[in-house]
C-alpha positions as CSV (number, residue, x, y, z in Angstrom):
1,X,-66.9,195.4,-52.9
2,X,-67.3,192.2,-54.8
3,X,-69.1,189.4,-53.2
4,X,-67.5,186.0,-54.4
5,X,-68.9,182.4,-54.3
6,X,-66.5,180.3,-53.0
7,X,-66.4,176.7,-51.4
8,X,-64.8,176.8,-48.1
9,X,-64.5,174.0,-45.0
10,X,-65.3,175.2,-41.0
11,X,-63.0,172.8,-39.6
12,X,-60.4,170.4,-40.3
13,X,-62.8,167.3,-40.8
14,X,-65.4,169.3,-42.1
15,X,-66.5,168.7,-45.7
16,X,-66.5,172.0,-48.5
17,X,-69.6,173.7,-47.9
18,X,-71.2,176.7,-50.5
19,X,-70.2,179.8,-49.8
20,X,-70.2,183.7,-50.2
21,X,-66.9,185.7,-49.4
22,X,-66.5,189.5,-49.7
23,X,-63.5,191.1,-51.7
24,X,-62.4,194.2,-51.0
25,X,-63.3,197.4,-53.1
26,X,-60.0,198.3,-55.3
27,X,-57.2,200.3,-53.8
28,X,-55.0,202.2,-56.6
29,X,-52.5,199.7,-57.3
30,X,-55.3,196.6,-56.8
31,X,-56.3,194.1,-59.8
32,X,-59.9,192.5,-59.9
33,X,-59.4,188.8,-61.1
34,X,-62.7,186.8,-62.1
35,X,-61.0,183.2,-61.3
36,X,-61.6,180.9,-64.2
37,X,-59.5,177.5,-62.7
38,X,-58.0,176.7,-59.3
39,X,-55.3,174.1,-59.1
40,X,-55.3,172.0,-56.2
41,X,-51.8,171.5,-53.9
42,X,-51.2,169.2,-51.3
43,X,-50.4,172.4,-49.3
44,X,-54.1,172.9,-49.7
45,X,-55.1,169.5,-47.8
46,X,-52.5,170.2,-45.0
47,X,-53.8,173.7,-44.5
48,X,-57.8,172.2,-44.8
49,X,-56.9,169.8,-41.8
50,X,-55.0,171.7,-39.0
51,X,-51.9,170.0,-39.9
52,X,-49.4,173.2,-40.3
53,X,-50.8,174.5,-37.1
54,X,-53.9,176.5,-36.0
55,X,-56.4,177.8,-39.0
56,X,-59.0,180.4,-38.7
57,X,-61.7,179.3,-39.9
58,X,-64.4,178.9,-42.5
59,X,-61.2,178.8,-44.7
60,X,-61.4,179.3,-48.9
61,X,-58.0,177.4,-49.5
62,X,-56.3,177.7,-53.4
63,X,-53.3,179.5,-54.3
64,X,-52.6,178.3,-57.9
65,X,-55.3,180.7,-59.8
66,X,-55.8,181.5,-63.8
67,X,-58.4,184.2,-64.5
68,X,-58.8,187.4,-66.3
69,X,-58.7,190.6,-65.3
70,X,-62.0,192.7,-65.0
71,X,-61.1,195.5,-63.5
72,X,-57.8,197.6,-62.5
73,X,-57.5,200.6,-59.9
74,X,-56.8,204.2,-61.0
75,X,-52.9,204.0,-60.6
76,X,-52.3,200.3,-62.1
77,X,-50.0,200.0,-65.0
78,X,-48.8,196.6,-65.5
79,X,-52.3,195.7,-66.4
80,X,-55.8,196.0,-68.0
81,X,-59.2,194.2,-68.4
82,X,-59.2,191.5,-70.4
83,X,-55.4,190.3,-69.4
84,X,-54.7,186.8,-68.9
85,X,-53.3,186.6,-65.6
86,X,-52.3,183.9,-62.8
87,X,-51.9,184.4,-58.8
88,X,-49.6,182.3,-56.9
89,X,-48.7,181.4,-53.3
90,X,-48.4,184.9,-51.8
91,X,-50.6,188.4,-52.4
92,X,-48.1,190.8,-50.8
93,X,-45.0,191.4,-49.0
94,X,-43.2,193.9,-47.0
95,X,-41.3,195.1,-50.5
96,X,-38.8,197.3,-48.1
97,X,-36.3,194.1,-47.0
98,X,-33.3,192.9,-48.1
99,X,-35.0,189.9,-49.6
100,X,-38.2,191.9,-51.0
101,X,-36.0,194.1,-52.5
102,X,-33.7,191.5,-54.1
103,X,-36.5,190.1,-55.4
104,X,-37.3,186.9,-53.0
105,X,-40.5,188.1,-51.5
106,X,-41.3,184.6,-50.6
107,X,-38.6,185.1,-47.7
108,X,-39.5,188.2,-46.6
109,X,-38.6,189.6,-43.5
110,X,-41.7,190.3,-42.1
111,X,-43.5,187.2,-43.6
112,X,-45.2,187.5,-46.9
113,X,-49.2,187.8,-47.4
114,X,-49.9,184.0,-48.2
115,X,-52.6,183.8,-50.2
116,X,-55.2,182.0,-47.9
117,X,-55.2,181.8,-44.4
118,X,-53.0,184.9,-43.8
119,X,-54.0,188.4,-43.0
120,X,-53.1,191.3,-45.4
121,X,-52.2,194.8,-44.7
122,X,-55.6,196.1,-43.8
123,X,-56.1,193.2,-41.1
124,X,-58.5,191.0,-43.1
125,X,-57.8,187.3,-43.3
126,X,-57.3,186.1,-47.1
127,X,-59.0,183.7,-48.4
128,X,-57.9,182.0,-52.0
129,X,-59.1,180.7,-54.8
130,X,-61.9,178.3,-54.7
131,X,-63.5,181.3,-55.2
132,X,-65.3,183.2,-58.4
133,X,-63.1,186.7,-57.8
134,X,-60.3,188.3,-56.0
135,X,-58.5,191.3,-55.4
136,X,-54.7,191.2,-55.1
137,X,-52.2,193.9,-55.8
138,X,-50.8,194.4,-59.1
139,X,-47.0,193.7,-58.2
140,X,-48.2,189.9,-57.1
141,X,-50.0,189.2,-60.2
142,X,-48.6,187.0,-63.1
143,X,-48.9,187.1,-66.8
144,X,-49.9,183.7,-68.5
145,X,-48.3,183.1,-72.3
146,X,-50.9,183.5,-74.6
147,X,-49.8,179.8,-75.4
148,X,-50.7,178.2,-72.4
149,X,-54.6,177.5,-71.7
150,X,-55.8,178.8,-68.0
151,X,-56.7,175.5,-67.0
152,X,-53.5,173.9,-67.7
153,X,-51.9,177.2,-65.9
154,X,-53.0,177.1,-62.8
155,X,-50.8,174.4,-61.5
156,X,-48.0,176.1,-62.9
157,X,-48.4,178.8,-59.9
158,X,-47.3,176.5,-57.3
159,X,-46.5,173.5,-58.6
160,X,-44.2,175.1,-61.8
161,X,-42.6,177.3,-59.8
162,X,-41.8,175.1,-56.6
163,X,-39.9,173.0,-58.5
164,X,-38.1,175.6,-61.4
165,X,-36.9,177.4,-58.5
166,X,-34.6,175.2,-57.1
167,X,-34.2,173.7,-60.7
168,X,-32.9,176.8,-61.6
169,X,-31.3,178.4,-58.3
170,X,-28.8,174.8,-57.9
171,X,-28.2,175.5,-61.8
172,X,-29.6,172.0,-63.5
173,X,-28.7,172.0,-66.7
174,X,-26.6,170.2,-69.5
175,X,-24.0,168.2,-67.5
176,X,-25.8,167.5,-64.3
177,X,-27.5,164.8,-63.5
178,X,-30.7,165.4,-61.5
179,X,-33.2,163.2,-59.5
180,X,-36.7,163.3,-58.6
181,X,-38.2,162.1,-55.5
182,X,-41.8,161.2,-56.4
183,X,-43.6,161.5,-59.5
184,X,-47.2,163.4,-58.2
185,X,-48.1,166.9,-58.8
186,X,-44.8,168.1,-57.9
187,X,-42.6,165.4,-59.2
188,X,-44.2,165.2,-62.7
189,X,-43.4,168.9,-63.0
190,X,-39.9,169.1,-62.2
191,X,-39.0,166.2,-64.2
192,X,-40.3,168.0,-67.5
193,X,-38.7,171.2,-66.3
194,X,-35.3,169.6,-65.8
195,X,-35.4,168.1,-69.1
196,X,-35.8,171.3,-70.9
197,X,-33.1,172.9,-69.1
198,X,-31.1,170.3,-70.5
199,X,-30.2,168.1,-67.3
200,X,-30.3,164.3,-67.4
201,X,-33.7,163.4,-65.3
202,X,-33.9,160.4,-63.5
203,X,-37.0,159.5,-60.8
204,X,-37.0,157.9,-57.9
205,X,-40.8,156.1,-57.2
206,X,-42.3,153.7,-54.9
207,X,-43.1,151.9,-57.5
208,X,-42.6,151.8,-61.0
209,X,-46.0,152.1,-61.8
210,X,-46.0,155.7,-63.5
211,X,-42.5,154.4,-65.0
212,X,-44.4,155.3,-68.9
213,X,-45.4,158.6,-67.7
214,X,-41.9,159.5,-66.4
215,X,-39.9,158.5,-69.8
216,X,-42.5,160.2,-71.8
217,X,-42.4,163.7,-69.2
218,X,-38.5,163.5,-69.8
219,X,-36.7,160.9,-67.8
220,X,-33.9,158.9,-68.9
221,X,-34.1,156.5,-65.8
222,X,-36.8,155.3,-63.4
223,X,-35.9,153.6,-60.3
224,X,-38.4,152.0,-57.4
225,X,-37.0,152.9,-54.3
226,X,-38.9,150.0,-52.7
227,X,-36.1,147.9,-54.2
228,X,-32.8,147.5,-51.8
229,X,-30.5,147.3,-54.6
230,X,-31.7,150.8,-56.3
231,X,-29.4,152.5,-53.9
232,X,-26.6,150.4,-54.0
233,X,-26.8,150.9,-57.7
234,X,-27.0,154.6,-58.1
235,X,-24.7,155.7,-55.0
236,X,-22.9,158.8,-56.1
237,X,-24.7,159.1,-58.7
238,X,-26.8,162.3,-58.8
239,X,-25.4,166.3,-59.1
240,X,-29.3,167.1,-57.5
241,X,-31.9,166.0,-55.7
242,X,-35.3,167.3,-55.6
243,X,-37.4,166.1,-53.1
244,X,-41.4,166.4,-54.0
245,X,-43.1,163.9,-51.4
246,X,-45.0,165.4,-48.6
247,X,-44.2,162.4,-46.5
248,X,-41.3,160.7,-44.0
249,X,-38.6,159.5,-45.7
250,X,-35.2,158.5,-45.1
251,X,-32.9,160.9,-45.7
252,X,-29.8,159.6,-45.3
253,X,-30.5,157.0,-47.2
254,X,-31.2,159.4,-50.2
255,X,-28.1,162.0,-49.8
256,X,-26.3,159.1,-50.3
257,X,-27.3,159.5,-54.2
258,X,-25.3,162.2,-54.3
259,X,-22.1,163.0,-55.8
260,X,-19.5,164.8,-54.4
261,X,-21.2,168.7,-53.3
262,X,-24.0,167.3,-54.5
263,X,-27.2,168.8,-52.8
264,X,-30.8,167.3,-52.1
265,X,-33.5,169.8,-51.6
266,X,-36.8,169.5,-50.4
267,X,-39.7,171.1,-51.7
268,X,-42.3,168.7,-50.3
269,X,-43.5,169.4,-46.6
270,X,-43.7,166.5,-44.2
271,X,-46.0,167.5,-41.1
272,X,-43.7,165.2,-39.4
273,X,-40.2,165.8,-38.6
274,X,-37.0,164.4,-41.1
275,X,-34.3,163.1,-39.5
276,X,-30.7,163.2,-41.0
277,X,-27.7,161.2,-40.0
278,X,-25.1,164.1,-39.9
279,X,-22.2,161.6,-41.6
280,X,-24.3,161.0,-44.9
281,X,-23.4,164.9,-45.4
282,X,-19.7,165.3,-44.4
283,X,-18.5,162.2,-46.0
284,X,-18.7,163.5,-49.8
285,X,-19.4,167.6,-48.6
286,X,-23.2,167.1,-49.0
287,X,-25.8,169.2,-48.8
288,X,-29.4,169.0,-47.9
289,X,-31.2,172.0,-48.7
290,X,-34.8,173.6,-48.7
291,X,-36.6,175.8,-51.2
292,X,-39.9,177.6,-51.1
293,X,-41.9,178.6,-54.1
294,X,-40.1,181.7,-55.8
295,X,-40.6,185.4,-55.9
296,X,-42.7,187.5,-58.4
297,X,-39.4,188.1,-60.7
298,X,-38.5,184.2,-61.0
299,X,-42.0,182.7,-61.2
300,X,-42.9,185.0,-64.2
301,X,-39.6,183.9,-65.4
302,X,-40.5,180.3,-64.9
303,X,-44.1,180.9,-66.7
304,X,-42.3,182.4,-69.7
305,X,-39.9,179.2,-69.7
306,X,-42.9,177.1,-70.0
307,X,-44.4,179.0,-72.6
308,X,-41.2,179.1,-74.4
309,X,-40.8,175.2,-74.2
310,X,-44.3,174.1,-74.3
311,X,-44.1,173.0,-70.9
312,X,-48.0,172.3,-69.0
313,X,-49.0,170.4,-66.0
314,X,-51.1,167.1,-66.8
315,X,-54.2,168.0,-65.2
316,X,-58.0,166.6,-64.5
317,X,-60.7,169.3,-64.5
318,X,-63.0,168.9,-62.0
319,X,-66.4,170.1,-60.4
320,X,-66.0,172.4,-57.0
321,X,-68.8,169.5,-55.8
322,X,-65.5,166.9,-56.2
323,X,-63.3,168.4,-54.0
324,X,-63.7,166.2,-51.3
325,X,-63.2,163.2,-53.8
326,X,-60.0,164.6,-55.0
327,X,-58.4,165.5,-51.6
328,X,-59.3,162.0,-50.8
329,X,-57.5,160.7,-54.0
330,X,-54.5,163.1,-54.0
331,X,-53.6,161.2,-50.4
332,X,-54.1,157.9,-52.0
333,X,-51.9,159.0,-54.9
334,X,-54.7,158.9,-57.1
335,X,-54.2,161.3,-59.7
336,X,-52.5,161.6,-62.6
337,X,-51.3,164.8,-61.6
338,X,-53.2,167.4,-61.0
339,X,-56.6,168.5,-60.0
340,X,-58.2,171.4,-60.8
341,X,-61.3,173.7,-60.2
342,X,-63.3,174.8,-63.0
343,X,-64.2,177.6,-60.5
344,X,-67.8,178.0,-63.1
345,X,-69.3,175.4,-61.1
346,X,-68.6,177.2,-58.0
């Protein structure tokens, strides 16, 4: 058993506190990971205040985690010590589904392991990684291309992936002309994902105040969406909306963007309810849509696809003593775009 150091919170207005978590001892098929960075999702803050629903706590939140392997059970074969590896939203599954077996573990069945604030197969709660170690099976662990540095990985484990899923799954590409609602940690991401797969980018902001950023991430247009006449001037116009803001919007106003069979789908997770005026989807055979993450198959796809295209999150390293600070500034939109733990100072 490996006995971590870790920052976890007791309640949902609680501040991070120092802590010591214990990892279980290594089953046959079980990977060791000494955690050297730990992105920071909004999924994180939600989670961290009660705002999903009820959270057993002292919870150790993080589920976008670079590391290296330092240790491998007797039966593991995928990898060794000394492997760069990554950990994502999820550390197990039912694998016996239809959708485990297809490969879409991240619908499964039975409900995936997440990885913090679930409970695994041997009735332990998980806890994530704002942590120094942690044990997860080898058939949830990802490979990171020797090209891409673990710091500027980490996001790519939630953030990469829930955006080049429905990227890829609603086929953006040469011809299709794609929109992204929001430019943060999410947004920033599947704006230079689209544009390597070929698809005309445009964003859709509150503002243009990140307006530079977008061009240079891969956008051809940049609208404010505070501006009446932005949706009077691009109605019909998109193949594809992704939807990155973790906030109330209006929907209908949105699907109205689209083209004909065009879809919007949202990746961003409201606590609040959306409410969608039926006739802004059966005018022009609409859809709006909703994606989660991706399974093991796609996201090592989509970390291959990175590495391939040179493709990393813009990132701020920080201290585990700033994590307060930066949930604070990730809900003022205060970072350009995202944080993440050097898990050292831990």
């Amino acid at each position: 058993m490996v006995i971590a150091k870790a920052r976890a919170v007791d309640g949902p207005d609680k501040s991070f506190r120092k802590a010591e978590i214990e990892r279980r001892d290594l089953d046959v098929h079980d990977v060791l990971i000494e955690i050297k960075y730990a992105g920071i999702c909004h999924s994180d803050i939600h989670t961290a205040h009660g705002e999903w629903g009820e959270v057993k706590y002292p919870l150790v939140p993080g589920h976008e985690i670079a590391g290296i392997v330092t240790e491998v059970g007797s039966e593991v074969t995928k990898y060794k010590a000394g492997d760069r590896v990554g950990v994502g939203c999820m550390v197990d599954s039912c694998g016996e589904c239809k959708n485990c077996r297809e490969g879409e573990e991240q619908y499964c069945l039975k409900g995936n392991v997440p990885t913090y604030a679930g409970v695994d197969k041997y009735g332990e709660p998980t806890q994530g990684g704002y942590s120094t170690h942690i044990v997860v099976t080898e058939d949830f662990v990802l490979r990171i291309p020797d090209n891409i540095e673990l710091d500027a990985a980490a996001p790519l484990l939630c953030a990469g992936i829930t955006t080049f899923s429905p990227l890829n799954h609603w086929n953006a590409g040469p011809g299709k002309k794609v929109a992204v609602v929001g430019m943060g940690g999410l947004g920033h991401m599947a704006v230079k994902i689209a544009h390597a797969m070929g698809a005309e980018v445009s964003v859709l902001s509150r503002t243009l105040n990140k307006k530079e950023d977008g061009l240079e991430f891969g956008a051809e247009g940049y609208y404010a969406t505070t501006e009446p006449e932005t949706f009077e001037k691009l109605a019909g116009t998109f193949d594809l909306i992704i939807n990155t803001v973790s906030a109330k919007i209006d929907i209908s106003a949105y699907l109205s963007l689209l083209t004909l069979d065009g879809a919007m789908v949202n990746v961003g997770a409201p606590a609040e309810p959306l409410e969608v005026n039926v006739f802004s989807l059966i005018g022009h055979r609409r859809s709006f849509a909703g994606s989660m993450i991706g399974g093991i198959r796609e996201t090592q796809e989509m970390l291959d696809f990175c590495g391939e295209h040179g493709i990393v999150p813009s990132i701020e390293v920080i201290s585990a003593d700033y994590i307060d600070e930066a949930y604070e500034r990730v809900l003022g939109s205060d970072v350009k775009y995202r944080f993440v733990i050097d898990t050292s100072t831990i």
